[in-house]
DSSP file (Angstrom, degrees, kcal/mol; ACC not computed):
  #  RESIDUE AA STRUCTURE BP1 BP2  ACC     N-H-->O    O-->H-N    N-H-->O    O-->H-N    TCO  KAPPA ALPHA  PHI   PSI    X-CA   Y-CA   Z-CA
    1    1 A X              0   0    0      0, 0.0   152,-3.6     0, 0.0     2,-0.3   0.000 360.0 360.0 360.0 140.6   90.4   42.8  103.2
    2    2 A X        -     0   0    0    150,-0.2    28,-0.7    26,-0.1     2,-0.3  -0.746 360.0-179.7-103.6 164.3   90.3   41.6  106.7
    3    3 A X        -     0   0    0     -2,-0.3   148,-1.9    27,-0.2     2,-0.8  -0.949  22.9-139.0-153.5 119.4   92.6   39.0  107.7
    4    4 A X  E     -a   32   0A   0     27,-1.4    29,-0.6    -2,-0.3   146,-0.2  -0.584  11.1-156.9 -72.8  74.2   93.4   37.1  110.7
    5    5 A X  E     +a   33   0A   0     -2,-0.8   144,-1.5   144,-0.2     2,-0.2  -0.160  28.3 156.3-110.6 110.5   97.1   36.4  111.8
    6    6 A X  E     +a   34   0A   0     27,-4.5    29,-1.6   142,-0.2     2,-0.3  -0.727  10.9 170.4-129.8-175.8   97.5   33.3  114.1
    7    7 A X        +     0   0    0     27,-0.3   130,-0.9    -2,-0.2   131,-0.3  -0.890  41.4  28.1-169.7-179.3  100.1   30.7  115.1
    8    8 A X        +     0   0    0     28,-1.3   132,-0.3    -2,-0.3    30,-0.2   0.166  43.6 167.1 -11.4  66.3  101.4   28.2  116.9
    9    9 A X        -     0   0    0     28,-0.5    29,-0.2    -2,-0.1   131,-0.2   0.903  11.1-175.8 -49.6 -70.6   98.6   26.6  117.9
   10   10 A X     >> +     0   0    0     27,-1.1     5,-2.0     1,-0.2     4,-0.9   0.980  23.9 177.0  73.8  68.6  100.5   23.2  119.2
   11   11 A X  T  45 +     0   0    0     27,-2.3    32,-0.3     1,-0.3    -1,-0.2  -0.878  63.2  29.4-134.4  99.1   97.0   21.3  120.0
   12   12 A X  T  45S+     0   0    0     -2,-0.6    -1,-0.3    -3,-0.1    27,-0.1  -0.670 125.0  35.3-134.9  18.6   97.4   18.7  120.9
   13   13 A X  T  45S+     0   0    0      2,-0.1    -2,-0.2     1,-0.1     3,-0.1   0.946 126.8  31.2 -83.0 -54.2  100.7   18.6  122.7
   14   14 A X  T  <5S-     0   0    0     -4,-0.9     2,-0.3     1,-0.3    -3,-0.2   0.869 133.9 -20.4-129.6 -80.4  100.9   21.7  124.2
   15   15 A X      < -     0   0    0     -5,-2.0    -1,-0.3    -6,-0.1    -2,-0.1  -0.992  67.7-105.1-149.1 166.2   96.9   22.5  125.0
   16   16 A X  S    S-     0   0    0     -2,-0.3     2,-0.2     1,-0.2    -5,-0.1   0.160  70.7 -11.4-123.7  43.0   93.8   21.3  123.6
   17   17 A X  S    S-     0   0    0     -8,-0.1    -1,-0.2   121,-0.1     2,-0.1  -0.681  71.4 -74.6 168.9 159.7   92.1   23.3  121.6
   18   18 A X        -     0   0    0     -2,-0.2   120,-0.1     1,-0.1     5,-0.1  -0.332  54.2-106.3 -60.2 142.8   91.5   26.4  120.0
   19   19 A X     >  -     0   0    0    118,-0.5     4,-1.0     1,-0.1    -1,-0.1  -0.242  27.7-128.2 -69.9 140.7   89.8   29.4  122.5
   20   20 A X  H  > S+     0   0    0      1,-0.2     4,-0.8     2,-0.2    -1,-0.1   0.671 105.7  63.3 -77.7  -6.9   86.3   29.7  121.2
   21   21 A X  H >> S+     0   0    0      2,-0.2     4,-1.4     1,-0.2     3,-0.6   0.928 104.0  52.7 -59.6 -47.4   86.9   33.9  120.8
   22   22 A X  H 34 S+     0   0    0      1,-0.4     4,-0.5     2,-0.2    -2,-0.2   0.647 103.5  49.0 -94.5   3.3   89.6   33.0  118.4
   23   23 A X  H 3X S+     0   0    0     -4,-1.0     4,-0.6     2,-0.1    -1,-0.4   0.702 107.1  60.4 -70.7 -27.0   87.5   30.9  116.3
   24   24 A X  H <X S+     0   0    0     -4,-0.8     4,-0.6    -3,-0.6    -2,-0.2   0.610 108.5  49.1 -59.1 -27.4   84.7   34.1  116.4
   25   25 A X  H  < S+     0   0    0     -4,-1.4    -1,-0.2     1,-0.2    -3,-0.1   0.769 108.4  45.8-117.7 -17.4   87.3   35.9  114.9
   26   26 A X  H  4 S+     0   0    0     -4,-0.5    26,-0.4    -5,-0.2    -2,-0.2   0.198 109.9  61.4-112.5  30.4   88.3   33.5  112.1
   27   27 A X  H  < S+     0   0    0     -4,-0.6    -2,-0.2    24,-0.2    -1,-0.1   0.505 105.4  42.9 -14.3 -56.8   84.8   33.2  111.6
   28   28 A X  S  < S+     0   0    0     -4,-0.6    -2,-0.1    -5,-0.0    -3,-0.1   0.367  95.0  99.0-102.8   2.8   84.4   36.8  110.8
   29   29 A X  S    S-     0   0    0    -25,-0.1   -26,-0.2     1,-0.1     3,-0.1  -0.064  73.1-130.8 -84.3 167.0   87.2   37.4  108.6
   30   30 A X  S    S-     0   0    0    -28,-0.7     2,-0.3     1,-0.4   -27,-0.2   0.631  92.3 -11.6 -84.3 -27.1   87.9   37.6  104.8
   31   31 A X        -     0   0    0     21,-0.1   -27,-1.4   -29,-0.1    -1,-0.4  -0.918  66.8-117.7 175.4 134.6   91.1   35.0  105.2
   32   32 A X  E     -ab   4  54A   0     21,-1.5    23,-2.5    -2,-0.3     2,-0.7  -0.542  13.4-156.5 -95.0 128.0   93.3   33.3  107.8
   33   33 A X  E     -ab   5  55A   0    -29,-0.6   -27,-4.5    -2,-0.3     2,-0.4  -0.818  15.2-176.6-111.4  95.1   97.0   33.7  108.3
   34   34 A X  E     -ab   6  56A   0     21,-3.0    23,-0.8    -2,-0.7   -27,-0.3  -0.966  18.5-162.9 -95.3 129.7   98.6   31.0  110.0
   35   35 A X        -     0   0    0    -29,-1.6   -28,-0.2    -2,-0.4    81,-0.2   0.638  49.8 -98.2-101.2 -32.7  102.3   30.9  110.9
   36   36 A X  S    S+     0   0    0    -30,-0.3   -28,-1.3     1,-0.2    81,-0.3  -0.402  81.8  99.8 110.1 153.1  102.8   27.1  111.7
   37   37 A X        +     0   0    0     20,-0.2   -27,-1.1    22,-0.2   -28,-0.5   0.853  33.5 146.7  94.3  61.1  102.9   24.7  114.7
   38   38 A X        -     0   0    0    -30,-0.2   -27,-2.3   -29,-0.2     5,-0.1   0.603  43.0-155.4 -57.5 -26.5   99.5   23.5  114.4
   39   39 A X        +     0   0    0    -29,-0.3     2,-0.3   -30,-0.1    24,-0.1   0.070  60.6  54.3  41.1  -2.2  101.0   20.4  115.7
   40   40 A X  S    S-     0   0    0    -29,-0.2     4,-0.2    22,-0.1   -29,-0.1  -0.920  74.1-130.9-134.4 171.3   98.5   18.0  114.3
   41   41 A X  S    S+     0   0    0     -2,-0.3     4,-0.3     2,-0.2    -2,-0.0   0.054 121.7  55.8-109.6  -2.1   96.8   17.0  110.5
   42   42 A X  S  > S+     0   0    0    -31,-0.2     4,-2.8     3,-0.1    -1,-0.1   0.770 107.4  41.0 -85.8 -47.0   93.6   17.5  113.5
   43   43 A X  H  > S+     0   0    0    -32,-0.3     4,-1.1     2,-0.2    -2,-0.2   0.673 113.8  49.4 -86.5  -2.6   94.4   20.7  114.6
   44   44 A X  H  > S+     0   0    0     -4,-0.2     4,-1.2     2,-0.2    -3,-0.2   0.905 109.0  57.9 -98.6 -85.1   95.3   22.2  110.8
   45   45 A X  H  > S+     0   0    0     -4,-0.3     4,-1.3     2,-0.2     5,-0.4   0.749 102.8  54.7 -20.2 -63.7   91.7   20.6  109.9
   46   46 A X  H >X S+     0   0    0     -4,-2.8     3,-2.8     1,-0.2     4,-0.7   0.686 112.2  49.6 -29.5 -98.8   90.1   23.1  113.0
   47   47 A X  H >X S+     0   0    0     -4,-1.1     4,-1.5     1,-0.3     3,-0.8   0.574 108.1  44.9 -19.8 -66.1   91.6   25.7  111.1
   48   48 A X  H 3< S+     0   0    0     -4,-1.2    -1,-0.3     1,-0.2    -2,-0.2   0.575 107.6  54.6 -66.4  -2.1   90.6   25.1  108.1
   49   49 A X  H << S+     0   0    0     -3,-2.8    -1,-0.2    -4,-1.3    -2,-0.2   0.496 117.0  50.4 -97.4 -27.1   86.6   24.4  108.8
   50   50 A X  H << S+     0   0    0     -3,-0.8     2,-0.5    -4,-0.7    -2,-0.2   0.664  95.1  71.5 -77.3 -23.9   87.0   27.4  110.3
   51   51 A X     <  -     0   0    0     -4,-1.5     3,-0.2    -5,-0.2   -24,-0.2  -0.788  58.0-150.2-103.4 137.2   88.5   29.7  108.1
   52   52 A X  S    S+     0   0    0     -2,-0.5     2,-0.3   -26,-0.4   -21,-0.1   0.781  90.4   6.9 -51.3 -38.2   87.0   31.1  105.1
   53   53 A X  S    S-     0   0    0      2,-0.0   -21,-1.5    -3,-0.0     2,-0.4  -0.898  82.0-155.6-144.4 139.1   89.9   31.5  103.4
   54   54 A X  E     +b   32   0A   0     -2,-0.3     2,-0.6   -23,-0.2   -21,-0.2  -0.956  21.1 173.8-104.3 113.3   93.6   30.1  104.5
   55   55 A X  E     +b   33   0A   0    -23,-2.5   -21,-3.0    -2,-0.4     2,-0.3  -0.931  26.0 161.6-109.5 143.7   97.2   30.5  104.1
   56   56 A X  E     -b   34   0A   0     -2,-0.6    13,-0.7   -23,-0.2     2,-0.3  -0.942  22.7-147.9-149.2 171.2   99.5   28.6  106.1
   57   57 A X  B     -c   69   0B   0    -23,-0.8     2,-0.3    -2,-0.3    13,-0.2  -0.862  30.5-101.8-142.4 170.0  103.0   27.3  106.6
   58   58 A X        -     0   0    0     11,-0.9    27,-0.1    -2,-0.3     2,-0.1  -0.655  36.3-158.9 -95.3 133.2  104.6   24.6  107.8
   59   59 A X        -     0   0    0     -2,-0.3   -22,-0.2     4,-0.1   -23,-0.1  -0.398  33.7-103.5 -91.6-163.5  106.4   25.0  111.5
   60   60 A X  S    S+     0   0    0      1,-0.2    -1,-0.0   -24,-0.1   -24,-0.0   0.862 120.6  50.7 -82.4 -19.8  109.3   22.9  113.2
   61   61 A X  S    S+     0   0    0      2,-0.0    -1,-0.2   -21,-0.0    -3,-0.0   0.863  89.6  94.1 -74.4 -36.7  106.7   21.1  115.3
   62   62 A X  S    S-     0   0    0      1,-0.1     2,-0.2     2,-0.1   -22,-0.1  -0.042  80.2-109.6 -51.5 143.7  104.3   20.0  112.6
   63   63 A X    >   -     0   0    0      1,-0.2     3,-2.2   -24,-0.1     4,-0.2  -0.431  22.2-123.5 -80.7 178.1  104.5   16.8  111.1
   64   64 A X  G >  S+     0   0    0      1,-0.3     3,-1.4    -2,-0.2     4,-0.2   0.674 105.3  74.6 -98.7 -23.2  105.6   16.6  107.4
   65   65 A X  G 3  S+     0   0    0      1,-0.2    -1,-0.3     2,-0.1    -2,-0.1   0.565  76.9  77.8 -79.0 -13.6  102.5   14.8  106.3
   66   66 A X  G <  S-     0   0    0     -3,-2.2    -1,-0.2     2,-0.1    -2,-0.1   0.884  88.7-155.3 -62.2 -17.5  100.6   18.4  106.7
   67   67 A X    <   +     0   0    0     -3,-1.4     2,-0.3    -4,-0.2    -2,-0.1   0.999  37.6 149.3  46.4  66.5  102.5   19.1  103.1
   68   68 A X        -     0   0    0     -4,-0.2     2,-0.5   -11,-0.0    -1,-0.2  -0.934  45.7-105.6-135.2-165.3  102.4   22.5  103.8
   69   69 A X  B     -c   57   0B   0    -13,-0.7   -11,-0.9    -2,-0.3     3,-0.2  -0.554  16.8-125.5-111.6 134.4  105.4   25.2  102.3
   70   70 A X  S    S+     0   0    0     -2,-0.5    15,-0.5   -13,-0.2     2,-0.3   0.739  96.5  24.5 -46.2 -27.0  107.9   26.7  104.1
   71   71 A X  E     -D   84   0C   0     13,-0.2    13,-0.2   -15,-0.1    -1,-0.2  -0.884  67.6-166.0-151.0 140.2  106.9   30.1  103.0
   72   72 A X  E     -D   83   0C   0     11,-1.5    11,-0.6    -2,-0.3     2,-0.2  -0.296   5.8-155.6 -92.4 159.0  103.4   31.5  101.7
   73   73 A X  E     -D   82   0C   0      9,-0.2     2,-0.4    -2,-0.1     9,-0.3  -0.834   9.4-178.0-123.4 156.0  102.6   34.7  100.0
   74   74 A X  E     -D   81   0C   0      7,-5.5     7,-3.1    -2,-0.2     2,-0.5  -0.981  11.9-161.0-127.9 151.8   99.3   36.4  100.0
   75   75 A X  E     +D   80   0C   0     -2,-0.4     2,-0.2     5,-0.3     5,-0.2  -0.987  35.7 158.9-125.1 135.3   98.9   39.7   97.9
   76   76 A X  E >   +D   79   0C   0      3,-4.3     3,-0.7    -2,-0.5    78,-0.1  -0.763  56.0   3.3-173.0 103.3   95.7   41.1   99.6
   77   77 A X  T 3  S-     0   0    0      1,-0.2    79,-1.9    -2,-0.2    80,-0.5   0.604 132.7 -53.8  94.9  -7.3   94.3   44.4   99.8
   78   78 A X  T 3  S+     0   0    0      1,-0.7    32,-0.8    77,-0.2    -1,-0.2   0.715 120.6 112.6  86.9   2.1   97.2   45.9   97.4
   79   79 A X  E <   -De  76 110C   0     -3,-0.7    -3,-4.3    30,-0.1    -1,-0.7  -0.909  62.1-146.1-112.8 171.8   99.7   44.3  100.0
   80   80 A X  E     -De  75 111C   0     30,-0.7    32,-1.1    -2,-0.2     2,-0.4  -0.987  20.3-155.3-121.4 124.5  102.0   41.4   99.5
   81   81 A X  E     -De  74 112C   0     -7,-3.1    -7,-5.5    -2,-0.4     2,-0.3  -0.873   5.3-153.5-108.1 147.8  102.4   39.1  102.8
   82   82 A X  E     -De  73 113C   0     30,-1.8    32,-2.6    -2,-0.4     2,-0.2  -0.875  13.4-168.1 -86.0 105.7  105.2   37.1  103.5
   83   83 A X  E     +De  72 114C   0    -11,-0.6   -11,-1.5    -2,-0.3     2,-0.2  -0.870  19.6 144.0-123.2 100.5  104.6   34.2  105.7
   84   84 A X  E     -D   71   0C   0     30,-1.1   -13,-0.2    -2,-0.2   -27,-0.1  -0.310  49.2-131.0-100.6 169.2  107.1   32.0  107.3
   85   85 A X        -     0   0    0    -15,-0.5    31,-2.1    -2,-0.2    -1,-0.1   0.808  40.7-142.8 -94.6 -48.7  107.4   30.2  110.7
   86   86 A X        -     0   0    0     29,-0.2     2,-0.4     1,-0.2    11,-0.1   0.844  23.7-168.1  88.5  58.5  110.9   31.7  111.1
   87   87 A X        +     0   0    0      9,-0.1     2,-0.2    30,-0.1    -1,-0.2  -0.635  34.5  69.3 -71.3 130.8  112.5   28.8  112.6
   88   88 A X  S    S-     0   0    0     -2,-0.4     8,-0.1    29,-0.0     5,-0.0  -0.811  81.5 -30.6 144.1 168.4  115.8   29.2  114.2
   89   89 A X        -     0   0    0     -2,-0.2     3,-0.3     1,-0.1     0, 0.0  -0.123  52.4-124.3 -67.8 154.6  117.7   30.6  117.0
   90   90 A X  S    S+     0   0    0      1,-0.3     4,-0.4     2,-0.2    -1,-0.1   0.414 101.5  68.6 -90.7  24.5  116.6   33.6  118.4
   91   91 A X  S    S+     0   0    0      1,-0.3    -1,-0.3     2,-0.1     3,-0.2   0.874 114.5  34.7 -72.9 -42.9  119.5   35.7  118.2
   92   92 A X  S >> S+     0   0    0     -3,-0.3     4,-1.6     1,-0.1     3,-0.6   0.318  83.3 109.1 -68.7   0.6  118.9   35.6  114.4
   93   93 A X  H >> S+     0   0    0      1,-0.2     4,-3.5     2,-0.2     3,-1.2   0.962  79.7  42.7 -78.5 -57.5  115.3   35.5  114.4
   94   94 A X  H 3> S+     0   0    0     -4,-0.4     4,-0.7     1,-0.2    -1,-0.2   0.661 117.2  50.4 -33.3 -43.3  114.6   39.5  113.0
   95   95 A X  H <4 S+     0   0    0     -3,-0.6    -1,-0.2     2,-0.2     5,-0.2   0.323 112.3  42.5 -84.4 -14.2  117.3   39.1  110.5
   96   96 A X  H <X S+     0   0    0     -4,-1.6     4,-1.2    -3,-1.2    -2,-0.2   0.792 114.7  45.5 -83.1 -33.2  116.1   35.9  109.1
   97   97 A X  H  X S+     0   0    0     -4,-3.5     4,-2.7    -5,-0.3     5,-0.4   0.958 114.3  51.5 -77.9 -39.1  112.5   36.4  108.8
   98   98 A X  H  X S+     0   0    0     -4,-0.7     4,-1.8    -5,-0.5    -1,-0.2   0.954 116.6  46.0 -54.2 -40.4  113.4   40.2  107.2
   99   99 A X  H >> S+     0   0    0      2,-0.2     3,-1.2     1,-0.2     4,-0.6   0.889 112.2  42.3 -66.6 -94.9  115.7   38.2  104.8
  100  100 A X  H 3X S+     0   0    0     -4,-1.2     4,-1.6     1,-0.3    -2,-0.2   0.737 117.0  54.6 -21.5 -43.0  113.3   35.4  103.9
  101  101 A X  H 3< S+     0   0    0     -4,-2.7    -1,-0.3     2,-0.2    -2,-0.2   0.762 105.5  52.2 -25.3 -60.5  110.7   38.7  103.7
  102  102 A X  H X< S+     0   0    0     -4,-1.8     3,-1.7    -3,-1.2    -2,-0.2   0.987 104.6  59.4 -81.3 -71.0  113.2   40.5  101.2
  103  103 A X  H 3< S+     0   0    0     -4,-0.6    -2,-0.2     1,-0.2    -3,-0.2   0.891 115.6  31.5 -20.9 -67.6  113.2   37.3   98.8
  104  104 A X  T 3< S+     0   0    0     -4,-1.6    -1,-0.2    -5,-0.5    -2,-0.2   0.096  90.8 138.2-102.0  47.6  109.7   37.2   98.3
  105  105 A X    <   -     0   0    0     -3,-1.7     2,-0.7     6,-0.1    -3,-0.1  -0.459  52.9-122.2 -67.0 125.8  109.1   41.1   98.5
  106  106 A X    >   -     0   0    0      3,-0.3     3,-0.7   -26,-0.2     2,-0.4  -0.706  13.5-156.6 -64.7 110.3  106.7   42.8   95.9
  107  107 A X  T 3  S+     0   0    0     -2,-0.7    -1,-0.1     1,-0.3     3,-0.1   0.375  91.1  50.9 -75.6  20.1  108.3   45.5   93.9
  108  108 A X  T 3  S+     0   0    0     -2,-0.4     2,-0.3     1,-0.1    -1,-0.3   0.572 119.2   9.3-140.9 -36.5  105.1   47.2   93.1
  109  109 A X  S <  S-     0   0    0     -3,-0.7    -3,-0.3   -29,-0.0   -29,-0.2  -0.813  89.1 -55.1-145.6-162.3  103.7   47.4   96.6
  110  110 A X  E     -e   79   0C   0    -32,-0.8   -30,-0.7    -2,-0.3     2,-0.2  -0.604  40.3-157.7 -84.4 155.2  104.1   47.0  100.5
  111  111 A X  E     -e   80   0C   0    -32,-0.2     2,-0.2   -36,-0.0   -30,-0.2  -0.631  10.3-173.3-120.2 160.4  105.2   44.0  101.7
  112  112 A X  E     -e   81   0C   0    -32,-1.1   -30,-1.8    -2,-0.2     2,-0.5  -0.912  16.9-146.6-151.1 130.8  104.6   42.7  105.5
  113  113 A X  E     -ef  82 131C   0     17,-1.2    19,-2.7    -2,-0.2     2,-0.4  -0.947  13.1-161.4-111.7 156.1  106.5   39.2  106.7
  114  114 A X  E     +ef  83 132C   0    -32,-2.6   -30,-1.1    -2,-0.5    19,-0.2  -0.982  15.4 169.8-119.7 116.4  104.6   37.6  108.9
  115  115 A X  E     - f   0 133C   0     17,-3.5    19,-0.8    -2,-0.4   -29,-0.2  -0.516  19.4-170.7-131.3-156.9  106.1   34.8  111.3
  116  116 A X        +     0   0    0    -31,-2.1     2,-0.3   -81,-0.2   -79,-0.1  -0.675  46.6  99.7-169.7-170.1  105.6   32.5  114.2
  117  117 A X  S    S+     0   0    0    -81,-0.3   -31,-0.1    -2,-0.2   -30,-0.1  -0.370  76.9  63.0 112.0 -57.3  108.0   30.4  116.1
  118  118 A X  S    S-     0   0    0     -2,-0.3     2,-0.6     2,-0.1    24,-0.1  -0.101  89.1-130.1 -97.9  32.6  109.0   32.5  119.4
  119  119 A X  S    S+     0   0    0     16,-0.2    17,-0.7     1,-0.1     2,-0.6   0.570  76.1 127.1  31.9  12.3  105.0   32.5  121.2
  120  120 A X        -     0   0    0     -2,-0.6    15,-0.2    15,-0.3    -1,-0.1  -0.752  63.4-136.8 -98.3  73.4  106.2   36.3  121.4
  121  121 A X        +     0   0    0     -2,-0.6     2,-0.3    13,-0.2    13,-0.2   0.107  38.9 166.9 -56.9 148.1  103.6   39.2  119.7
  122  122 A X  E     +G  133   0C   0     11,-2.4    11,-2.6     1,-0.0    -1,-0.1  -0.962  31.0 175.0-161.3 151.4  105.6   41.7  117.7
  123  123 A X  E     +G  132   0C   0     -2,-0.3     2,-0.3     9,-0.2     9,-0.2  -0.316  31.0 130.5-166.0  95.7  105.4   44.2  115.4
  124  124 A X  E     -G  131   0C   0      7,-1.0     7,-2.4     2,-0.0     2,-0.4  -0.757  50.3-101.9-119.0 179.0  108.1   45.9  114.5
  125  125 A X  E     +G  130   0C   0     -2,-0.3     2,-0.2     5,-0.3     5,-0.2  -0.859  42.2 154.3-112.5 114.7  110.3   47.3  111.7
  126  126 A X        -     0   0    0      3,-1.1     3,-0.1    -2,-0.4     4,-0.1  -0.678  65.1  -2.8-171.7 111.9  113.4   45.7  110.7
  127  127 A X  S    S-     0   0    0     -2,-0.2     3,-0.1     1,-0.1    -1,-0.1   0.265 125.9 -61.5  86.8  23.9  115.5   45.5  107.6
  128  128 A X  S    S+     0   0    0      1,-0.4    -1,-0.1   -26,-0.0    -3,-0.0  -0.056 116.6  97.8 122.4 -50.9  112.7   47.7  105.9
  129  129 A X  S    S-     0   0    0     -3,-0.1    -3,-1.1    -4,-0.0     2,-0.6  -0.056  73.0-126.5-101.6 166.3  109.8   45.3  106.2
  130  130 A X  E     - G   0 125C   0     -5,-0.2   -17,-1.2   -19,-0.2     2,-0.4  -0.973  35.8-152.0-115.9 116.5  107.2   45.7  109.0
  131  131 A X  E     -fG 113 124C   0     -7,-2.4    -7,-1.0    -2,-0.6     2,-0.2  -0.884  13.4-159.5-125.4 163.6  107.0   42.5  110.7
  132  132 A X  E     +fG 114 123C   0    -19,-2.7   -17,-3.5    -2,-0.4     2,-0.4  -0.479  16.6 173.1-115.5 148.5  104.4   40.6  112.5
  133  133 A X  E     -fG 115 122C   0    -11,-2.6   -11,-2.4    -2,-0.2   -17,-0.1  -0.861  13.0-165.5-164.9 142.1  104.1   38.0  114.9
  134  134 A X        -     0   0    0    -19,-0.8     2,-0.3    -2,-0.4   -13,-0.2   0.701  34.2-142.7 -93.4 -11.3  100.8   37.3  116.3
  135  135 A X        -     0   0    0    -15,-0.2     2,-0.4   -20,-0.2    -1,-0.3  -0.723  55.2 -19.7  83.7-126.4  102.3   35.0  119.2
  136  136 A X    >   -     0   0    0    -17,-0.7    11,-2.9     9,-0.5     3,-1.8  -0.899  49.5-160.7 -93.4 108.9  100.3   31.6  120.4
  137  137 A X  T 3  S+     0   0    0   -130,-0.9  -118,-0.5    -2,-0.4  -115,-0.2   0.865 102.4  40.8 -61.6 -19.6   96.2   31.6  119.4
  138  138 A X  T 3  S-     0   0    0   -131,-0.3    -1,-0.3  -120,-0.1     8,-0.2   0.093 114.4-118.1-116.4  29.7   96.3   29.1  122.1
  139  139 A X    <   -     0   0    0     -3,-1.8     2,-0.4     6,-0.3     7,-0.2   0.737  47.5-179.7  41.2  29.8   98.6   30.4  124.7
  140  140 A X    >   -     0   0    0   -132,-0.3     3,-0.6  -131,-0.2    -1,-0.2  -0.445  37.5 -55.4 -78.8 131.5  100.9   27.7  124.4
  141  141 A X  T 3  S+     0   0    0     -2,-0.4    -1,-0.1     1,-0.3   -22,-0.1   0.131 126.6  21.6  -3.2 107.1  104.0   27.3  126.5
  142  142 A X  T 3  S+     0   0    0    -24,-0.1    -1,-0.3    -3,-0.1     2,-0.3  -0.629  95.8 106.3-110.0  45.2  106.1   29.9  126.4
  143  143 A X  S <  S-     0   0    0     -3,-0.6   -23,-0.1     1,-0.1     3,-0.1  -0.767  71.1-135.4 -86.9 124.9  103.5   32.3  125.3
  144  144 A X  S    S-     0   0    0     -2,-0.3     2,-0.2     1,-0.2    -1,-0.1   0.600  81.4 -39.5 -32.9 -30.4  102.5   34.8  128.5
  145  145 A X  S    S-     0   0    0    -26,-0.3    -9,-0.5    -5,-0.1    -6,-0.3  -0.934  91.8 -45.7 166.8 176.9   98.8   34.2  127.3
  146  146 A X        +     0   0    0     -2,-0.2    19,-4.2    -7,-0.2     2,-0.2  -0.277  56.8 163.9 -88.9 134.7   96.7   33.8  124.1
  147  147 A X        +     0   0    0    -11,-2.9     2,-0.3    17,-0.2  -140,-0.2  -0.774   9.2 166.8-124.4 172.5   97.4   36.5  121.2
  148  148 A X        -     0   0    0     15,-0.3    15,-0.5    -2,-0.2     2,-0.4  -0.827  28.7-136.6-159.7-167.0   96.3   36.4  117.4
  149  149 A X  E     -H  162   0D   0   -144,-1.5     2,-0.4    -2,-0.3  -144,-0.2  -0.977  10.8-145.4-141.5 150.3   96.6   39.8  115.3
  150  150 A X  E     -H  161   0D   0     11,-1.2    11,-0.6    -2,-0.4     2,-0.4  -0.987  12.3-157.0-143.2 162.4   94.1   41.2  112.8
  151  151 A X  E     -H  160   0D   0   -148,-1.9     9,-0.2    -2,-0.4     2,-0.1  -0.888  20.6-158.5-138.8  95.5   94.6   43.0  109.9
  152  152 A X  E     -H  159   0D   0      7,-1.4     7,-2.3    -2,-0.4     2,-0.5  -0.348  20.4-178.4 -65.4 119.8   93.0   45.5  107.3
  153  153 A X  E     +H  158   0D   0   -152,-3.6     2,-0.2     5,-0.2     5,-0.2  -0.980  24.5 127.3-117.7 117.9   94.7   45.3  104.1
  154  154 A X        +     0   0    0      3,-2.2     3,-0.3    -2,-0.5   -76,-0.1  -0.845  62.7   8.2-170.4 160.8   93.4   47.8  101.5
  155  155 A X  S    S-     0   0    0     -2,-0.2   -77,-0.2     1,-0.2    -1,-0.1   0.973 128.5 -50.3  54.2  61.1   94.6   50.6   99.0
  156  156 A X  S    S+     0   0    0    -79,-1.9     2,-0.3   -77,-0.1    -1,-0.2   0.722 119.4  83.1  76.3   2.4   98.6   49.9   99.7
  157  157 A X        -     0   0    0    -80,-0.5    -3,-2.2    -3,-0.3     2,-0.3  -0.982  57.8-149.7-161.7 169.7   98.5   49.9  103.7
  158  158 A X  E     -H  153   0D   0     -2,-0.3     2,-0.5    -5,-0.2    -5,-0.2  -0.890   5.1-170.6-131.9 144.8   97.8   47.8  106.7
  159  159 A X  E     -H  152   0D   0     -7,-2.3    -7,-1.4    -2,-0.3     2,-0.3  -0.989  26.1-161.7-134.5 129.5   96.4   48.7  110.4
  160  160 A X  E     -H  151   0D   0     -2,-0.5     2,-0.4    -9,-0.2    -9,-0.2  -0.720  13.4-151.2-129.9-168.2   96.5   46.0  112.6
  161  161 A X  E     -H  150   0D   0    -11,-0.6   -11,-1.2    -2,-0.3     2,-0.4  -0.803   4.7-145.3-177.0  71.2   95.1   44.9  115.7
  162  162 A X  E     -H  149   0D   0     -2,-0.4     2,-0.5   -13,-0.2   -13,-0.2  -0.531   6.9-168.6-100.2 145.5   95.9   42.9  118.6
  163  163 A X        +     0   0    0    -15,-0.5     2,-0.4    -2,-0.4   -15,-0.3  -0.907  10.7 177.3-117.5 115.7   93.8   40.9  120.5
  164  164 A X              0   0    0     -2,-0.5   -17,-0.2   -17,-0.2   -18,-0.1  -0.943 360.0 360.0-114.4 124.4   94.9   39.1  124.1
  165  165 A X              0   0    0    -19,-4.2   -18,-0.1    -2,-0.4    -1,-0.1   0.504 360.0 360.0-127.2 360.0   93.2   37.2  126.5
């Protein structure tokens, strides 16, 4: 399954609208991963007219009327992702989202968390889990420039993919 892993959009506070690449690219996808901080019930609507397929999660910025959950899972591809915003400071940030990760962990196959929250791309390994963060899709403040991730999930393993402009 292909998957797209985006984030913290922040449109409209922040900038004002998604880059038309990264719509191309959750266009072309099996299913959308979004991390939270859409910052509007407009800009979670983009998303979703766009995406084929969605899971998303609520960030600190969004308002509460998006009614979406504080953590996702998607089992996809014979993985199970873990999707948070993984709000909080960022001394903690590795060790909450790997916790929060380890709570809803598959025992039967690999798990990936997936976050948002610091505009920051990662992917590293840490408390076990391999986790992602796709940074800003929209290059929003304090992001260096616009990132998203994508991601082949099939047979039990993941290759992923980052894309910056």
């Amino acid at each position: 399954m292909q998957l797209v892993v985006m984030g913290d959009t922040h449109v409209p506070s922040r900038e004002t609208a998604i880059p038309d690449w990264v719509v191309d690219e959750m266009r072309a996808v099996d299913h959308v991963i979004h991390t939270g901080d859409f910052d509007s019930a407009d800009a979670l609507a983009t998303v979703r007219e766009y995406a084929p397929d969605l899971t998303a999660v609520v960030g600190n910025i969004d308002p509460r009327t998006l009614d979406l959950p504080e953590v996702a899972t998607l089992d996809a591809g014979g993985v199970r992702f873990v999707v948070t915003h993984g709000t909080g400071e960022l001394a903690t940030y590795d060790d909450r989202v790997a916790h929060i990760t380890d709570e809803h962990a598959a025992d039967d196959r690999l798990t990936v968390g997936i976050s948002g929250h610091t505009h920051q791309r990662r992917d590293e390994t840490h408390g076990g889990y391999r986790l992602l963060n796709p940074g800003s899709a929209t290059g929003a403040d304090p992001a260096p420039d616009v990132s998203i991730m994508t991601v082949d999930a099939a047979d039990g393993e993941v290759s992923v993919e980052t894309h910056v402009a």
